[in-house]
Residue frames as a rotation matrix with the C-alpha (Angstrom) as fourth column:
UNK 1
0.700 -0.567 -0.434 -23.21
-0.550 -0.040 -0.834 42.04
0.455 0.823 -0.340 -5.51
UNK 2
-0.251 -0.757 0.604 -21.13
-0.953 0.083 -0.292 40.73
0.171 -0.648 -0.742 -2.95
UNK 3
-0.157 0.015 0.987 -22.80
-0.647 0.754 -0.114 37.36
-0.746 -0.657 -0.109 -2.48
UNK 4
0.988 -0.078 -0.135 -22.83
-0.081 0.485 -0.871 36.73
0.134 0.871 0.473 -6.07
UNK 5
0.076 -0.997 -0.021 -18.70
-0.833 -0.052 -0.551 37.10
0.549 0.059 -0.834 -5.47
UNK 6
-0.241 -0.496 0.834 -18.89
-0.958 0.256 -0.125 34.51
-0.152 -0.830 -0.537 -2.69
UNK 7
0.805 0.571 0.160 -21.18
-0.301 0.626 -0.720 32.09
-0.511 0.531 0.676 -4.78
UNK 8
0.797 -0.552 -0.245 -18.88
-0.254 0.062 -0.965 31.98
0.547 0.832 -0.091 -7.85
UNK 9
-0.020 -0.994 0.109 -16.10
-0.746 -0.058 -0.663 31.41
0.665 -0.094 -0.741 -5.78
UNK 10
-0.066 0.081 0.994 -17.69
-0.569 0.816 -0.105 28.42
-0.820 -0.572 -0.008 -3.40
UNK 11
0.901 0.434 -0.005 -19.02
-0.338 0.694 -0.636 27.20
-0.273 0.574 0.772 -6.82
UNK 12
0.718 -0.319 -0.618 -15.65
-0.494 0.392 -0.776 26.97
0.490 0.863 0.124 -8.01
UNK 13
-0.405 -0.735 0.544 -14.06
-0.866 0.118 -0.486 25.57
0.293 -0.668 -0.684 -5.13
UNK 14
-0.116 0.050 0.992 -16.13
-0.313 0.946 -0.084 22.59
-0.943 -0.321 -0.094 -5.34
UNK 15
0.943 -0.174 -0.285 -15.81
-0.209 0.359 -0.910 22.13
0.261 0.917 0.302 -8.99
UNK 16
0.189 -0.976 -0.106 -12.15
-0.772 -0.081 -0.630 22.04
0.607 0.201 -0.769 -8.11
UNK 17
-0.572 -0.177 0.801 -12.75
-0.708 0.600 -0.373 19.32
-0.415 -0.780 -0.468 -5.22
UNK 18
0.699 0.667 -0.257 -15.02
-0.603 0.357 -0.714 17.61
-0.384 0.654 0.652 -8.08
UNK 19
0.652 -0.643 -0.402 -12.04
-0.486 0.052 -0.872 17.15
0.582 0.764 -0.278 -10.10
UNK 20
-0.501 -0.853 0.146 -9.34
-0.845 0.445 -0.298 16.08
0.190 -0.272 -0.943 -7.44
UNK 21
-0.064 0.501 0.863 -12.11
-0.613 0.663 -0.430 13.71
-0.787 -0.557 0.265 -6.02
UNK 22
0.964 0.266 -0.022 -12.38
-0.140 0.431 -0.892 11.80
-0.228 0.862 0.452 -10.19
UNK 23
0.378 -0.889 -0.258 -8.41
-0.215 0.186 -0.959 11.71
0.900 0.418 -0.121 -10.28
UNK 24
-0.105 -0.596 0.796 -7.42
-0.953 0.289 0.091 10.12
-0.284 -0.749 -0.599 -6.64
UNK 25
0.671 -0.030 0.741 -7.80
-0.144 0.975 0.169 6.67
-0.727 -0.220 0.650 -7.66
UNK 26
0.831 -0.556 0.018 -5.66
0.421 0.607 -0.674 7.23
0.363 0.567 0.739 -10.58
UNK 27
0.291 -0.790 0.539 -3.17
-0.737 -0.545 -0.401 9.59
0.610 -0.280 -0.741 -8.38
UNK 28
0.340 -0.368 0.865 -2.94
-0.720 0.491 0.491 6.09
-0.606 -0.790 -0.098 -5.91
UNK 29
0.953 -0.145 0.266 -2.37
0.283 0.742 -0.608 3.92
-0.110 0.655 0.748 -8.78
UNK 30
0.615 -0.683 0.393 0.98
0.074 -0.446 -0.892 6.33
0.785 0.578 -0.224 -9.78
UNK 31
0.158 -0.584 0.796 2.13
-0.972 0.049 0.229 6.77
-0.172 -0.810 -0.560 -5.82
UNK 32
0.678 -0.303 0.670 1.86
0.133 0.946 0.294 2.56
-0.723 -0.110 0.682 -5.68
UNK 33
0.540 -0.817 0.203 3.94
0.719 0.322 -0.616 1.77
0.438 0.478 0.761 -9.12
UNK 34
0.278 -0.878 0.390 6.87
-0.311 -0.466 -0.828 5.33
0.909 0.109 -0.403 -8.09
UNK 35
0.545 0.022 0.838 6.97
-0.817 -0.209 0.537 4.81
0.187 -0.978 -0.096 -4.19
UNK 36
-0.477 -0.725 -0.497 9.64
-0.519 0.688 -0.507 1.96
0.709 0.016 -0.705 -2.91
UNK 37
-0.914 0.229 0.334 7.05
-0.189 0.489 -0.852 0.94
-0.358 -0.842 -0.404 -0.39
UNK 38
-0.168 0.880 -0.443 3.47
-0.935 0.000 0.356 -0.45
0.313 0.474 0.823 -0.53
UNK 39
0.516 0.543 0.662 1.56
-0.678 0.731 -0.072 -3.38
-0.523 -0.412 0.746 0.53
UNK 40
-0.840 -0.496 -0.219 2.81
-0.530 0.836 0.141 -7.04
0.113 0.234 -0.966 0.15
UNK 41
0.824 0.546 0.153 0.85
-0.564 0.818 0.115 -10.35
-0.062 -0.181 0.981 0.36
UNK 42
-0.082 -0.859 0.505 2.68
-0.740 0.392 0.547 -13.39
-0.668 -0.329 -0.668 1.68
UNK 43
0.190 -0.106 -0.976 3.97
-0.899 0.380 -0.216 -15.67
0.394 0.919 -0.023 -1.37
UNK 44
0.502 -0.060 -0.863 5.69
0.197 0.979 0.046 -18.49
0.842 -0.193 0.504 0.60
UNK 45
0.269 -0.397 0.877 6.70
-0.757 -0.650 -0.062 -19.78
0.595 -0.648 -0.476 3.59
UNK 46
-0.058 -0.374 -0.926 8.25
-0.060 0.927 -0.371 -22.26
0.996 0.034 -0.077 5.69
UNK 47
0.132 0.341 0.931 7.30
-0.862 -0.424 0.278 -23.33
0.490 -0.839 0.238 9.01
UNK 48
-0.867 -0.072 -0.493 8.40
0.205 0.850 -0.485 -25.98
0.454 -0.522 -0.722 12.11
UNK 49
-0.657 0.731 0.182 5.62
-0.045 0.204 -0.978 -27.38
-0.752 -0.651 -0.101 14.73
UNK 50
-0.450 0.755 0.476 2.03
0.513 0.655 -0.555 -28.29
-0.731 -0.006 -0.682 13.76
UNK 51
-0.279 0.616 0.737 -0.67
0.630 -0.462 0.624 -26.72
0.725 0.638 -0.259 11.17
UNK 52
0.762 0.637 -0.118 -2.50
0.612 -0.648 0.454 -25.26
0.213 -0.418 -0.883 14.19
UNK 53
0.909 -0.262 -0.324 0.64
0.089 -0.637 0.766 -23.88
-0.408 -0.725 -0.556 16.01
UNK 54
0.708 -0.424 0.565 3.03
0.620 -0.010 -0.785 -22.70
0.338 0.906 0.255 13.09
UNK 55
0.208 -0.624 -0.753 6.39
0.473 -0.610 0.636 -21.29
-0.856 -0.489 0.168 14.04
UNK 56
0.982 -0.113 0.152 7.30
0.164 0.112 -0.980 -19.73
0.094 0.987 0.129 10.63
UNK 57
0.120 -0.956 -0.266 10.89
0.728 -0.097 0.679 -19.81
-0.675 -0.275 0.684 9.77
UNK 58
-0.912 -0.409 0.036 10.89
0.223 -0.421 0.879 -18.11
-0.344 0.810 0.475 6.45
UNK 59
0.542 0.749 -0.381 8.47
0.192 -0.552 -0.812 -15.30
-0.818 0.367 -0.443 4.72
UNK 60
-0.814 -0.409 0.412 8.54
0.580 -0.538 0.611 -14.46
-0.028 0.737 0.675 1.23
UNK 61
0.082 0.702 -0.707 6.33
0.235 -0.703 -0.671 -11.33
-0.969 -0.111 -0.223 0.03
UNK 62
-0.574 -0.153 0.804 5.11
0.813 -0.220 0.539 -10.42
0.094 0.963 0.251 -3.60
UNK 63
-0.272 -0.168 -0.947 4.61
0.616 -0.787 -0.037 -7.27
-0.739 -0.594 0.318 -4.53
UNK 64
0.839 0.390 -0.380 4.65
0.055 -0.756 -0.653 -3.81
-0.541 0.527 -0.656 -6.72
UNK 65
0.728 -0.502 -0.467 7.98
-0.659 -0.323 -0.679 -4.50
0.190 0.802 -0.566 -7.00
UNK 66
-0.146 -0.218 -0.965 8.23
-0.631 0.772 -0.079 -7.93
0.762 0.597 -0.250 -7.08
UNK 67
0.707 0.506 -0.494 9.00
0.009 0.692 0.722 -10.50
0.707 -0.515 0.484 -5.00
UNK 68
0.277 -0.667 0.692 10.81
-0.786 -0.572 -0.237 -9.91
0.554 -0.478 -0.682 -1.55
UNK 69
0.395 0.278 -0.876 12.22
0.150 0.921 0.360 -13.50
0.906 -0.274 0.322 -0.19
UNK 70
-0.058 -0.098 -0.994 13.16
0.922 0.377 -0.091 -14.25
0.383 -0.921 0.068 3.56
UNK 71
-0.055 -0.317 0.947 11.88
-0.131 -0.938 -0.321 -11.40
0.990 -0.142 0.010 5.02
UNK 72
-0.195 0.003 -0.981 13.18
0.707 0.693 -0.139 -12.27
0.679 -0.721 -0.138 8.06
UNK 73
-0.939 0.072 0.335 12.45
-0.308 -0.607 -0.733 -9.09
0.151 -0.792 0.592 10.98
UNK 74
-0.185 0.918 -0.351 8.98
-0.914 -0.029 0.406 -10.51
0.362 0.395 0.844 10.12
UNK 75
0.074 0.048 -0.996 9.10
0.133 0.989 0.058 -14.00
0.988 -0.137 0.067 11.47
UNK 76
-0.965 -0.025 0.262 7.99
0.041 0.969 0.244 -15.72
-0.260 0.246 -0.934 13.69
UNK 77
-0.482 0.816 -0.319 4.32
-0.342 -0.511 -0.789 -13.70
-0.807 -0.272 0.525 12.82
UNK 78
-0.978 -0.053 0.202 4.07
0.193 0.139 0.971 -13.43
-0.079 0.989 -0.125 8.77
UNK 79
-0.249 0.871 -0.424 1.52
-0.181 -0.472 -0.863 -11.33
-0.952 -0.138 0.275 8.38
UNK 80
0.132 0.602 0.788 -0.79
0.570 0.604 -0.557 -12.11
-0.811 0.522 -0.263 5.64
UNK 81
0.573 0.163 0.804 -0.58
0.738 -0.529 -0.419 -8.48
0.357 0.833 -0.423 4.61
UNK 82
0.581 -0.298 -0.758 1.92
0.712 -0.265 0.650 -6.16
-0.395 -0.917 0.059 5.08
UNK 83
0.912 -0.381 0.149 3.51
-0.208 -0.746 -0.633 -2.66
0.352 0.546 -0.760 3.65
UNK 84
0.096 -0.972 0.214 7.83
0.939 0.159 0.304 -3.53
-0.330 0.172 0.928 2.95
UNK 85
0.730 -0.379 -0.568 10.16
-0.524 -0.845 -0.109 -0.97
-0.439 0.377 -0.816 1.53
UNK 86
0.953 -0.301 0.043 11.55
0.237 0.645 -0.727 -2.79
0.191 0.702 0.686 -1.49
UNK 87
0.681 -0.705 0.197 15.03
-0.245 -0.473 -0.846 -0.94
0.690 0.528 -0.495 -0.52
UNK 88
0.446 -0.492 0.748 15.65
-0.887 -0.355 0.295 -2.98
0.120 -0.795 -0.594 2.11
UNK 89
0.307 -0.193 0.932 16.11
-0.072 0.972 0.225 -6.39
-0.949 -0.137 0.285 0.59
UNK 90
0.865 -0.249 -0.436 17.87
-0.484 -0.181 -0.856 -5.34
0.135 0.951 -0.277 -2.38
């Protein structure tokens, strides 16, 4: 009787890890749009010296929540990709 209690109760502990596992891609969809941070991709940018050896002067970054322009703590690198906190270039 007892390992029919521990059954029923593993079964439903992975029915329940069933379920979160079929709603995390829409639970990352809802963090990205509420969260003030979140991945960027560089939009534009302005750079001195050559194609090969680019100094960059000026990063912009588009986003979840919009576009973020001169982000300058970022220069003289400009990553391609990179996670901002929209509340700091308001």
């Amino acid at each position: 009787m007892r390992r029919d209690h521990i059954y029923s109760a593993l079964s439903g502990l992975l029915q329940l890890l069933e379920r979160l596992l079929r709603a995390w891609p829409f639970v990352l969809i809802g963090l990205h749009l509420l969260l003030p941070f979140g991945v960027h991709m560089r939009w534009e940018y302005s750079f001195v010296g050559s194609y090969s050896n680019k100094i960059y002067t000026r990063c912009d970054y588009i986003g979840s929540r919009g576009i973020l322009e001169d982000v300058r703590h970022l220069t003289p690198d400009c990553p391609f990709f990179v996670i901002l906190d929209s509340r700091e270039f308001r």
